[in-house]
ROSE-4610 file (N, C-alpha, C; in Angstrom, 1 decimal, always signed):
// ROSE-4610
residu = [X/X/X/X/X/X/X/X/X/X/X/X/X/X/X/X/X/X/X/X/X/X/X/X/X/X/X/X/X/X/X/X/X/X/X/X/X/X/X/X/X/X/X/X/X/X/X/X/X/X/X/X/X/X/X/X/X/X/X/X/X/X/X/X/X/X/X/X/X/X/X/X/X/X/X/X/X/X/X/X/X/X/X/X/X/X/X/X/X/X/X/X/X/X/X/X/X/X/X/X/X/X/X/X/X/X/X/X/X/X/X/X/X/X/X/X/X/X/X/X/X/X/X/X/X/X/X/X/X/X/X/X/X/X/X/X/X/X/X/X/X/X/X/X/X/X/X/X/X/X/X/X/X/X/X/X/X/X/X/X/X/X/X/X/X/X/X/X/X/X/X/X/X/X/X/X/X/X/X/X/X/X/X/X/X/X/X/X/X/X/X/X/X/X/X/X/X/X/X/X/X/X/X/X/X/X/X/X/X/X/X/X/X/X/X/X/X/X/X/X/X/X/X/X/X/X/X/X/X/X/X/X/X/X/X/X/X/X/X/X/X/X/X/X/X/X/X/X/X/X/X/X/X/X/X/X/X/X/X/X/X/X/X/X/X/X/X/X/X/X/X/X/X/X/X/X/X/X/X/X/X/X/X/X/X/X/X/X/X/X/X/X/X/X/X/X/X/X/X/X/X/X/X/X/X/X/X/X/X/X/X/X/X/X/X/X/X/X/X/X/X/X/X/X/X/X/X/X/X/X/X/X/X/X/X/X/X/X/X/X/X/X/X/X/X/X/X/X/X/X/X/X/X/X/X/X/X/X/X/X/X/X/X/X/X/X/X/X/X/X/X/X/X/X/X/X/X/X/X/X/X/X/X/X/X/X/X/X/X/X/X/X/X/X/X/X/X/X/X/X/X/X/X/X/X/X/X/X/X/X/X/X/X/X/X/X/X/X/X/X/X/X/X/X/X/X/X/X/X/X/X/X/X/X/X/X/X/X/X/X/X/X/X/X/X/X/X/X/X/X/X/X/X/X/X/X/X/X/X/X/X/X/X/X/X/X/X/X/X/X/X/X/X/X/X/X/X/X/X/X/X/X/X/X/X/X/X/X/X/X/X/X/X/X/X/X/X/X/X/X/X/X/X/X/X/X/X/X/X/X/X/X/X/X/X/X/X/X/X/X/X/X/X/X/X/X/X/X/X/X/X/X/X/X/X/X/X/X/X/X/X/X/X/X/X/X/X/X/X/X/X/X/X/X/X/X/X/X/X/X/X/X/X/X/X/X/X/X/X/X/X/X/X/X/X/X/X/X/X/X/X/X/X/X/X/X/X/X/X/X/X/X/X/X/X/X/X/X/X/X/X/X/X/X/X/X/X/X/X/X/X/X/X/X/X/X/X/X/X/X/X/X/X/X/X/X/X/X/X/X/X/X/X/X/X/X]
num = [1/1/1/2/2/2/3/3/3/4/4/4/5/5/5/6/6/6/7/7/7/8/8/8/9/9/9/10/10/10/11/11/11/12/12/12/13/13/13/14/14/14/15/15/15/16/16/16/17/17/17/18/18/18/19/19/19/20/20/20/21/21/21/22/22/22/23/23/23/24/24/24/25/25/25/26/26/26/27/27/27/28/28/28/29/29/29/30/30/30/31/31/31/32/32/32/33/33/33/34/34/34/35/35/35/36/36/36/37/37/37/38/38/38/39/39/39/40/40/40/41/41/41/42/42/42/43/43/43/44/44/44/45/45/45/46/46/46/47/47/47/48/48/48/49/49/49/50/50/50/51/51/51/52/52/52/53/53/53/54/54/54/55/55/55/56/56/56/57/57/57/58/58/58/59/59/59/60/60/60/61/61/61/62/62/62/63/63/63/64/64/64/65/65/65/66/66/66/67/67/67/68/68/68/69/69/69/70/70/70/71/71/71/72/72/72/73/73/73/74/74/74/75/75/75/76/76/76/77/77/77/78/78/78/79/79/79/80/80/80/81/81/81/82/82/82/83/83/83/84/84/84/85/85/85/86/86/86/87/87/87/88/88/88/89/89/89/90/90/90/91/91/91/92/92/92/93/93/93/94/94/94/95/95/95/96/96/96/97/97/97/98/98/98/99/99/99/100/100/100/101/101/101/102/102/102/103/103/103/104/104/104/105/105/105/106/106/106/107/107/107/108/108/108/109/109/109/110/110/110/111/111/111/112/112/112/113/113/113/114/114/114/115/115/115/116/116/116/117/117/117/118/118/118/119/119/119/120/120/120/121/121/121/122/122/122/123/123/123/124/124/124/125/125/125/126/126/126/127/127/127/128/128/128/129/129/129/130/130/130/131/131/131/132/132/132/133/133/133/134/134/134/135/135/135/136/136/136/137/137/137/138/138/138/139/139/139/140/140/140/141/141/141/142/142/142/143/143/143/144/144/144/145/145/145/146/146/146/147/147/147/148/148/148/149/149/149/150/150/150/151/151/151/152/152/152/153/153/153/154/154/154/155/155/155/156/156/156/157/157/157/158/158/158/159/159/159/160/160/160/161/161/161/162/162/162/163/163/163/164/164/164/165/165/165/166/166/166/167/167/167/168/168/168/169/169/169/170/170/170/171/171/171/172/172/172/173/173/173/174/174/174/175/175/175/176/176/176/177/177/177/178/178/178/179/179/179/180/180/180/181/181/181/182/182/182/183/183/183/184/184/184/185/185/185/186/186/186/187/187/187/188/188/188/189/189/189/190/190/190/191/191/191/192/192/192/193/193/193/194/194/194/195/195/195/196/196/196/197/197/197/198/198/198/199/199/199/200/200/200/201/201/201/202/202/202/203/203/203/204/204/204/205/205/205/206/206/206/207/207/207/208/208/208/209/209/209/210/210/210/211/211/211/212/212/212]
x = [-6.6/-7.6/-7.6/-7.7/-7.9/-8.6/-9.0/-9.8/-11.0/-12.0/-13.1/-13.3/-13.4/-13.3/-12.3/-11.1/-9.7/-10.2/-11.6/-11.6/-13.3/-13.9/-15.1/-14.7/-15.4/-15.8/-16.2/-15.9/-16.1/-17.6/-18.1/-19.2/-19.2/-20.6/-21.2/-21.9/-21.2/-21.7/-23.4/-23.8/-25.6/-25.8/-24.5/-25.1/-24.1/-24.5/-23.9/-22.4/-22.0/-20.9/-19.6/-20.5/-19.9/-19.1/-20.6/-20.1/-18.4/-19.0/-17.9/-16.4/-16.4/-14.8/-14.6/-15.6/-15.2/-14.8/-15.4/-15.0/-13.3/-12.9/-11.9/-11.1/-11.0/-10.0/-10.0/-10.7/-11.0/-9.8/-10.3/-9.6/-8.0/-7.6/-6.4/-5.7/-6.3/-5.7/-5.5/-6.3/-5.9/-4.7/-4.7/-3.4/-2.4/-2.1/-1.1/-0.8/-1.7/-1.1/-0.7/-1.5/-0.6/+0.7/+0.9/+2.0/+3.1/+2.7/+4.0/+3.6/+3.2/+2.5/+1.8/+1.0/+0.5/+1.3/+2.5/+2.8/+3.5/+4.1/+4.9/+3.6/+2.5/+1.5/+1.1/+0.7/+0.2/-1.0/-1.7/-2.9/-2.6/-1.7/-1.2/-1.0/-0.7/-0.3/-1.6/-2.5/-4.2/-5.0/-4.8/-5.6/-5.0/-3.4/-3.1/-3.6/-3.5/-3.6/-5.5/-5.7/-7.6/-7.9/-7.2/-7.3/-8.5/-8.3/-8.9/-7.8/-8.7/-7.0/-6.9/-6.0/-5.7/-7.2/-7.7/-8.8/-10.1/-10.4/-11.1/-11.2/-10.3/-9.8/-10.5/-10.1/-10.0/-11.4/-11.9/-13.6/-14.2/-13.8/-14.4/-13.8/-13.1/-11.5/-10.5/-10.8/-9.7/-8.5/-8.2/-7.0/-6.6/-5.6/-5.8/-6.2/-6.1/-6.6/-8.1/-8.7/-10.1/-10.6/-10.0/-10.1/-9.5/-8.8/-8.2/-9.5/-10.2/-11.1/-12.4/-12.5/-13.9/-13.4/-12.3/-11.7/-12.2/-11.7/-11.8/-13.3/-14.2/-15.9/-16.1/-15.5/-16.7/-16.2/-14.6/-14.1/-14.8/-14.9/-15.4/-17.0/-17.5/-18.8/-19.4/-18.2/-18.0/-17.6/-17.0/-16.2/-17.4/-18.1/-19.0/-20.5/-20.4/-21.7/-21.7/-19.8/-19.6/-19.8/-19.4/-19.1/-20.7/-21.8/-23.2/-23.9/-23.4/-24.2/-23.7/-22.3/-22.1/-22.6/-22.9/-23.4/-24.8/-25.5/-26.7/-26.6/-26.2/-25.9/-25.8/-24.9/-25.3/-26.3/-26.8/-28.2/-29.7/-29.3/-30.0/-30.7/-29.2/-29.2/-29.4/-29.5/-29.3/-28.4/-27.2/-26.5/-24.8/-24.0/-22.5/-21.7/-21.4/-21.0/-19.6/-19.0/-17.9/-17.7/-19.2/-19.1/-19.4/-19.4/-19.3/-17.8/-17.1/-15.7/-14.7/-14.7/-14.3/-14.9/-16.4/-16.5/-16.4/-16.0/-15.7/-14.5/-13.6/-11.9/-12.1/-12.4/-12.5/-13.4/-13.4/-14.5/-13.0/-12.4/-11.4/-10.1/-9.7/-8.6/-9.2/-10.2/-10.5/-10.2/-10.3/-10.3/-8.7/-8.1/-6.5/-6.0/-6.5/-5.7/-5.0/-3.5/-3.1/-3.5/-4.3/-4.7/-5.7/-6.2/-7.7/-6.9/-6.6/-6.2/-6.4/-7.8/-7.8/-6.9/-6.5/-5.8/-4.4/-4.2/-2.6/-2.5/-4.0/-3.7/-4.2/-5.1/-4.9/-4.4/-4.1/-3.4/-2.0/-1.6/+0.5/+0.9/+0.4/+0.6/+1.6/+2.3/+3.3/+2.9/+3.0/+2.6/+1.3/+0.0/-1.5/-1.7/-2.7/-2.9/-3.5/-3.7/-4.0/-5.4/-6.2/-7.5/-7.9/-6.9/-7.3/-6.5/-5.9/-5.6/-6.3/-6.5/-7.6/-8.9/-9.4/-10.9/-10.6/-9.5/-9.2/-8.9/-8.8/-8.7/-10.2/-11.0/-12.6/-13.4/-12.7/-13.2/-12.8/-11.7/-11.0/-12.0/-12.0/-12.7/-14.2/-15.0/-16.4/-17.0/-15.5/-15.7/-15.6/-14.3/-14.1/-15.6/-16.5/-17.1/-18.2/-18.9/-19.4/-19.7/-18.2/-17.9/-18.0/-17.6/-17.6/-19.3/-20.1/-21.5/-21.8/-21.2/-21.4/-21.4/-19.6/-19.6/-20.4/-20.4/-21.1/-22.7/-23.3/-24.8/-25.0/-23.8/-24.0/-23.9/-24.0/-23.7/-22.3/-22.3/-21.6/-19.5/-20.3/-17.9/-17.9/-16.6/-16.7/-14.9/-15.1/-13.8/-14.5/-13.0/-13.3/-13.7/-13.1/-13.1/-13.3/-14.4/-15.0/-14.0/-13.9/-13.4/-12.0/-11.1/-9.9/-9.7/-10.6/-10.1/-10.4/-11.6/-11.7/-10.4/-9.9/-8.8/-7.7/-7.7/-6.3/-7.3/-7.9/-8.6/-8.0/-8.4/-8.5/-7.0/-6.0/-4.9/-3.7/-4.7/-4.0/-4.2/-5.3/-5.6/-5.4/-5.0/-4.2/-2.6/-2.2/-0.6/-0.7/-1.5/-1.2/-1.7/-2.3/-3.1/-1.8/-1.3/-0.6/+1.2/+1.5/+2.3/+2.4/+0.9/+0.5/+0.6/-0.3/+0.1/+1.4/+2.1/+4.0/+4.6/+4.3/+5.3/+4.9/+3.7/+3.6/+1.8/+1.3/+0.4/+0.1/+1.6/+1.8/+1.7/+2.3/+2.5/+1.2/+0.7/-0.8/-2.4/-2.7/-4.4/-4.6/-5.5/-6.8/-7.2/-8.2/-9.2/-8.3/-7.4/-6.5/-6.0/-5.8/-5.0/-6.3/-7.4/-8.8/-8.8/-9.0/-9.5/-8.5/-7.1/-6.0/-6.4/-6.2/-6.2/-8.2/-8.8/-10.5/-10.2/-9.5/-9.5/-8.8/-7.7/-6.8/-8.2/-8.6/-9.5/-11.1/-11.3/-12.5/-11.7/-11.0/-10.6/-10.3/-10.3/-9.7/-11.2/-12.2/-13.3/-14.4/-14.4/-15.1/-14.5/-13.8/-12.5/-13.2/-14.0/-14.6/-15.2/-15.7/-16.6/-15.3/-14.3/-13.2/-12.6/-12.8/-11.9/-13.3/-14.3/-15.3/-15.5]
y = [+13.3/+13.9/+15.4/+16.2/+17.8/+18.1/+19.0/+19.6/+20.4/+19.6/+20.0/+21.4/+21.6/+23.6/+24.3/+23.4/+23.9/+23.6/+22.7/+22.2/+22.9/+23.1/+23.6/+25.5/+25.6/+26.9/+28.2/+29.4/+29.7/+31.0/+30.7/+31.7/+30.5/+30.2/+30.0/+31.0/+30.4/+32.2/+31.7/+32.8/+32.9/+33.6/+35.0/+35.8/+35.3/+35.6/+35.5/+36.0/+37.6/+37.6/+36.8/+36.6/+35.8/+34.1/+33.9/+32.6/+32.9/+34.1/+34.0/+33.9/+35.1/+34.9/+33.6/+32.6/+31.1/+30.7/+30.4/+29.6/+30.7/+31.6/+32.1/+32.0/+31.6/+31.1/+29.7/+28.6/+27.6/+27.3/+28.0/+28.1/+28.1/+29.2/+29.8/+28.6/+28.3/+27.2/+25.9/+25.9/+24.3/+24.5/+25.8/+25.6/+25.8/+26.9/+26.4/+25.2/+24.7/+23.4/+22.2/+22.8/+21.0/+21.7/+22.9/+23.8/+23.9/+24.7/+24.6/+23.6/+22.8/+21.8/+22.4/+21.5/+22.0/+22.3/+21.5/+21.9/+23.1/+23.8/+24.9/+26.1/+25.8/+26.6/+27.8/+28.9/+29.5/+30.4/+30.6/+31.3/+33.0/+33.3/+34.7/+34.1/+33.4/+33.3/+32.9/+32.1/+31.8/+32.9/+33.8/+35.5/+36.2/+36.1/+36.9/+37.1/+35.3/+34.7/+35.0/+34.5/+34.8/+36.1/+37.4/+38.6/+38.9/+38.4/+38.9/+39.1/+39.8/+40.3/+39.2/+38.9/+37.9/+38.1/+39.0/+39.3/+38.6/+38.8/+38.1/+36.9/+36.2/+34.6/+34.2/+34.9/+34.3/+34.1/+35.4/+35.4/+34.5/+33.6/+32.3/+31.0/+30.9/+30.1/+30.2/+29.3/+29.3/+29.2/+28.4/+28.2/+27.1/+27.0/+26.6/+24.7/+24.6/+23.1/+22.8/+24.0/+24.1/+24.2/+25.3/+25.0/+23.7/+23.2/+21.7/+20.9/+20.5/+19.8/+20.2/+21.6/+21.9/+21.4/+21.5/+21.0/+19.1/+18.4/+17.0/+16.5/+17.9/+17.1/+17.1/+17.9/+18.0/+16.8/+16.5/+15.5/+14.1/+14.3/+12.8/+12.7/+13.7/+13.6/+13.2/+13.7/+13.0/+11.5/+11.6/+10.1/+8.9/+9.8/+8.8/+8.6/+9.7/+9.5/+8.6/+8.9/+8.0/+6.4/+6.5/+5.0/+4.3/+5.0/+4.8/+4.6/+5.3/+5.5/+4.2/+3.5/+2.6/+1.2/+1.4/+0.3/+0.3/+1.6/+1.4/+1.0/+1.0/+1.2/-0.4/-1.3/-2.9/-3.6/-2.8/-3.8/-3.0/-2.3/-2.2/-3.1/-3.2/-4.6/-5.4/-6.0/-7.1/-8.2/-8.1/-8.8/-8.3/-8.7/-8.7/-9.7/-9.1/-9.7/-9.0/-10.0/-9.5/-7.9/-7.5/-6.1/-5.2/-5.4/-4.2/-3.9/-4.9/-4.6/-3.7/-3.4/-2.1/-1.1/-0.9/+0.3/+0.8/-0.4/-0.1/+0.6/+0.0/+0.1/+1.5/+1.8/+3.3/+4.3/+3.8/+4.9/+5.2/+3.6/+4.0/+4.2/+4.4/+5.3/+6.8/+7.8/+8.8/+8.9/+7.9/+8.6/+8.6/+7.7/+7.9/+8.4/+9.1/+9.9/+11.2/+11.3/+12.2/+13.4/+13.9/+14.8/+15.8/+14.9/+15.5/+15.9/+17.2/+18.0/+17.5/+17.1/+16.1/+15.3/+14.3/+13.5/+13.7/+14.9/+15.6/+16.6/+16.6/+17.4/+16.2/+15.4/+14.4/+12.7/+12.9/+11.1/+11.6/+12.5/+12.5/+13.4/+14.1/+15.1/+14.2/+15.2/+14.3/+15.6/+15.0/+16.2/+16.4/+15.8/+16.3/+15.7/+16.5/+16.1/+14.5/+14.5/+12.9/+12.9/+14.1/+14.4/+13.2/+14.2/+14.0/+12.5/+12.3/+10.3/+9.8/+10.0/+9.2/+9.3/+10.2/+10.4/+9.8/+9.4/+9.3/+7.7/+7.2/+5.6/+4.7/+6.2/+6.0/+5.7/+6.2/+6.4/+5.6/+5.1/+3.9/+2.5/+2.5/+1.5/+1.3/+3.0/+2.9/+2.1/+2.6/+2.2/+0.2/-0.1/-1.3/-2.5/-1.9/-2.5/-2.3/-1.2/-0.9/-2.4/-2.5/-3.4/-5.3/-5.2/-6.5/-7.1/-6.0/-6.1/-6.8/-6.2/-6.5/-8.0/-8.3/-9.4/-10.4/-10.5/-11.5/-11.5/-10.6/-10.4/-11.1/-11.2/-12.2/-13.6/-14.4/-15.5/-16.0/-15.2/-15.8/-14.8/-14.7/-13.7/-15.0/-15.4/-16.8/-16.2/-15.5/-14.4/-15.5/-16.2/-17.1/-15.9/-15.2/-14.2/-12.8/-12.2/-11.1/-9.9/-9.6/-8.5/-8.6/-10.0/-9.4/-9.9/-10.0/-10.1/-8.6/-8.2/-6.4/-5.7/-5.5/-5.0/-5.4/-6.8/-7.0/-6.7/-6.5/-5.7/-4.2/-3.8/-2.1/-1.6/-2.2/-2.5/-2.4/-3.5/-3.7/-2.5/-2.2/-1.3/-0.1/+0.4/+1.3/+1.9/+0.7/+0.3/-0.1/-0.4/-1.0/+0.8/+1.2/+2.3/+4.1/+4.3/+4.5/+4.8/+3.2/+2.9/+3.2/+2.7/+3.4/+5.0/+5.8/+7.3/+7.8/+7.2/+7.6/+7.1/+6.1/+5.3/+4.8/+4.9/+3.9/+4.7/+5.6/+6.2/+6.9/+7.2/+7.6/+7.2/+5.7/+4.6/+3.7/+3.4/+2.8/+3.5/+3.6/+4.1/+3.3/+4.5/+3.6/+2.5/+2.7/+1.9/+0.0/+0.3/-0.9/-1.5/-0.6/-0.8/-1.7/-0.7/-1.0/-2.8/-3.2/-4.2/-5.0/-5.0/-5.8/-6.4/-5.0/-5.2/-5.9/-5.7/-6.0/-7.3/-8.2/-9.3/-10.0/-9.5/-10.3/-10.5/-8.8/-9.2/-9.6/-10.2/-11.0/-12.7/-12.6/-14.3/-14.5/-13.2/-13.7/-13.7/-12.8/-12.6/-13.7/-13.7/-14.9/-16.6/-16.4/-17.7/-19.1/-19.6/-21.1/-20.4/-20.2/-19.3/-19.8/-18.5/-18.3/-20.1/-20.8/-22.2/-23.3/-22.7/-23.5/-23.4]
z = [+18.2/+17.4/+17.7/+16.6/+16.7/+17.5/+18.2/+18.8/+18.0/+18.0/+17.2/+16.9/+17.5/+17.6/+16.3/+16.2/+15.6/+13.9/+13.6/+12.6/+11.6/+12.6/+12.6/+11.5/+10.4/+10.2/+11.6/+11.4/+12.6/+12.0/+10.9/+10.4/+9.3/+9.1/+7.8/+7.0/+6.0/+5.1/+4.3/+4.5/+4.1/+3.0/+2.7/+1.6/+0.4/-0.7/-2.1/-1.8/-1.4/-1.1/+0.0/+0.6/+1.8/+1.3/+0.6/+0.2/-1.4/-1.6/-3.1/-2.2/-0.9/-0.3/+0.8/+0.9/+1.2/+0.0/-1.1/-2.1/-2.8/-2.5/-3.1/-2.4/-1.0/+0.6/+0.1/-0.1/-0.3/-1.8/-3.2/-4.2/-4.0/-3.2/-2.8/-1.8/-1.1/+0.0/-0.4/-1.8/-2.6/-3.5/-4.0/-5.0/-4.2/-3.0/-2.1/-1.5/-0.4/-0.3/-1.5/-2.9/-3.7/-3.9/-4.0/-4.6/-3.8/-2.4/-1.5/-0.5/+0.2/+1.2/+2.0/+2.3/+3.5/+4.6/+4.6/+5.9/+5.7/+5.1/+4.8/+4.2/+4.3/+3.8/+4.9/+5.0/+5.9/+5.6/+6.5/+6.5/+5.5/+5.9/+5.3/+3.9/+3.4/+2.2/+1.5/+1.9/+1.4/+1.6/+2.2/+2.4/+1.5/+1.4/+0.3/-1.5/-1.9/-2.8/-3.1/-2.0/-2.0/-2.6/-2.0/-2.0/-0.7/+0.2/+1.3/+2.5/+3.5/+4.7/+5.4/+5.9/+7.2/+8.2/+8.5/+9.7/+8.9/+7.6/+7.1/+6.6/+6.5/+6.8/+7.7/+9.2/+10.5/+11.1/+9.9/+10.7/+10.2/+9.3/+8.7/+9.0/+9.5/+9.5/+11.2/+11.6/+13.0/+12.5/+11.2/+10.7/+10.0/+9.2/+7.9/+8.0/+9.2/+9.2/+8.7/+9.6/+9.1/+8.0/+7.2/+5.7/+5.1/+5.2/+4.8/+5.4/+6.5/+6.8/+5.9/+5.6/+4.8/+3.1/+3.0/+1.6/+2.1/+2.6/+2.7/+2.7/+3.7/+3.5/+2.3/+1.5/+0.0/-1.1/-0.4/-1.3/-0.7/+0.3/+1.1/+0.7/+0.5/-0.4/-1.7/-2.6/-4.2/-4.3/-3.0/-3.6/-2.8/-1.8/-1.6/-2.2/-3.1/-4.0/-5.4/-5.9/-6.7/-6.4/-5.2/-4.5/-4.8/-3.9/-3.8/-5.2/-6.1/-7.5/-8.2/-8.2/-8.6/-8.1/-6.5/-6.1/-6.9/-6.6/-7.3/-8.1/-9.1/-10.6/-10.7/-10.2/-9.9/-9.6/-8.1/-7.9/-8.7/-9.6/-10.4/-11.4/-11.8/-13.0/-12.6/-11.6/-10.8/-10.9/-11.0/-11.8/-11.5/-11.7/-11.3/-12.0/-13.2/-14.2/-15.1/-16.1/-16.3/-17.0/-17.7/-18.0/-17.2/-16.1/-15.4/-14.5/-14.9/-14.4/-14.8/-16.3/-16.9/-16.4/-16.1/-15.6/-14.4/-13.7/-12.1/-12.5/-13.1/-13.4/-13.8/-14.9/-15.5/-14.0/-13.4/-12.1/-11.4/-10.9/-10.0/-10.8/-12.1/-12.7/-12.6/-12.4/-12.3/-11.2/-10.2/-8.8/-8.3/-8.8/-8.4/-8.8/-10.3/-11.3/-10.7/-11.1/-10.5/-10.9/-11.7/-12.8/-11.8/-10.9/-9.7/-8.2/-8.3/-7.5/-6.3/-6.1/-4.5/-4.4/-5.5/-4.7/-4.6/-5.2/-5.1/-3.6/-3.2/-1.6/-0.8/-0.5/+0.0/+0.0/-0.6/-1.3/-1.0/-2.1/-2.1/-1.2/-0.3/+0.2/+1.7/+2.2/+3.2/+4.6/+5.6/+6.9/+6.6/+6.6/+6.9/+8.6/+9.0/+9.7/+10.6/+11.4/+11.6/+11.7/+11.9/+11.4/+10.2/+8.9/+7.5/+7.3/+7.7/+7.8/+8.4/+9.1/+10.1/+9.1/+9.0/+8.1/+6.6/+6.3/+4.6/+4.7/+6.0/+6.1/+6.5/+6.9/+7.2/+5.4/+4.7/+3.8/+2.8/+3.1/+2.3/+2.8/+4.4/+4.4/+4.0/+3.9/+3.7/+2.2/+1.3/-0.2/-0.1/+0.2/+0.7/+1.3/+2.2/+2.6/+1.7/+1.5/-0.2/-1.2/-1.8/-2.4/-2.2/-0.7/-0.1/-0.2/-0.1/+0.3/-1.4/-2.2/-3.6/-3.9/-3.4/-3.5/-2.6/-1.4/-0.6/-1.3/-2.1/-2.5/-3.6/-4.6/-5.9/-6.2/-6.0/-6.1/-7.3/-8.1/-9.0/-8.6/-7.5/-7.3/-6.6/-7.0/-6.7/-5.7/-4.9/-4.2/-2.5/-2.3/-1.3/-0.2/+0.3/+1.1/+0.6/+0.6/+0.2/+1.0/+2.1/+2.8/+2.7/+2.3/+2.3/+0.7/-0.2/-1.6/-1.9/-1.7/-1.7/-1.7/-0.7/-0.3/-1.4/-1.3/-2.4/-3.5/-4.5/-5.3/-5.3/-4.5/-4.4/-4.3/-3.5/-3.5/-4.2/-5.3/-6.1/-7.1/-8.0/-8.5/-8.4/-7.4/-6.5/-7.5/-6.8/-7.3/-9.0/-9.7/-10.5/-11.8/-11.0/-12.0/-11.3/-10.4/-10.3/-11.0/-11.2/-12.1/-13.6/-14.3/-15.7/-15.5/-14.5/-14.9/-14.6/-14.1/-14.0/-15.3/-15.6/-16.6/-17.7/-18.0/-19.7/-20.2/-19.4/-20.1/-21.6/-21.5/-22.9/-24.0/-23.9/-24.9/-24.7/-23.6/-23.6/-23.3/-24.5/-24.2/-23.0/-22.4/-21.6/-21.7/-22.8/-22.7/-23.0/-23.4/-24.0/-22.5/-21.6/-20.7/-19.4/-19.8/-18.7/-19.3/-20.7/-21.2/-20.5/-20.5/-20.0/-18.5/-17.4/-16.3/-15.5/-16.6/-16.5/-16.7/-17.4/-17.7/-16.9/-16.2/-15.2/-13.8/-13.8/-12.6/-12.6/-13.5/-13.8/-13.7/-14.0/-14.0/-12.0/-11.5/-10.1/-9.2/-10.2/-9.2/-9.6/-10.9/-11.4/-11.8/-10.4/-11.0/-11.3/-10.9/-11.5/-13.1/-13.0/-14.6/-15.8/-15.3/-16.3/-16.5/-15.9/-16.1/-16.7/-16.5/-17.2/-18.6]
């Protein structure tokens, strides 16, 4: 594990200007690292691109890992409010049923889409730190258990084993939504594609139902 210090902001910015050259070191240090990697990324080159000096980086920034970790809270924030909103969004209705499986599906094609720059600096990216794997397998599992809670709460997921059908769920969906944006997005709509793969995985989650 990093040395907390190495990851930490080294000034939080308070005024309007301050905060504009975080978010333009921030801006700069995302399109370098999807662009040249992180690992071949350097602080000189996110100060350059920013239009601030290397000394003004530093005064906000120990270095560029730091910025990569302030980049990962705000991602690890979205994706866990999406996560929360959807649970809500269930025990709202009270109910766990087969229309709400497309919209799960359509939540997690946004989130693996390669189109969302996060997941092109933390998903594909090769050389991150073991910080941001470590925190990105915290976060895999936060969603995972999220969902398991779903299932073990309804009566009708008829998923013998909630915590490791999750996983092959999410897994799968992974790999399977992955595949579409490399290879056949072109030729298959969405929503055609959501109805397909919603229907395979309602027959596995609702499996007595579907054979009744």
């Amino acid at each position: 594990m990093a040395n907390d210090t190495l990851l930490e902001p080294r000034k939080i910015p308070s005024q309007e200007r301050s905060r504009k050259t975080v978010a333009a070191i921030y801006e700069a240090a995302t399109d370098i690292f999807v662009n040249t990697g992180y690992a071949e990324a350097t602080t000189d080159q996110i100060a350059e691109k920013a239009g601030v000096s290397i000394g003004t980086l530093y005064n906000y920034f120990p270095g560029k890992e730091a910025i990569l970790y302030g980049l990962w809270e705000k991602y690890e924030k979205e994706i866990k409010v999406i996560t929360d909103q959807a649970d809500q969004d269930i025990r709202k209705k009270g109910s766990f049923d087969r229309s709400i499986v497309p919209v799960l599906l359509n939540l997690a094609l946004e989130l693996v889409s390669y189109e969302r720059v996060q997941n092109r600096l933390f998903i594909s990216q090769i050389g991150l730190p073991e910080t941001i794997i470590q925190k990105r397998r915290e976060l895999g599992l936060y969603m995972e258990a999220t969902m398991e809670a779903v299932f073990r709460d309804f009566s009708n997921v008829r998923v013998r084993n909630p915590k490791i059908g999750v996983h092959i769920i999410w897994a799968t969906v992974q790999a399977v939504f992955h595949d579409y944006i490399i290879s056949v997005s072109d030729e298959i709509k969405p929503e055609d594609f959501i109805d397909e793969l919603g229907d395979m995985m309602s027959r596995y989650i609702f499996a007595d139902e579907a054979q009744e």
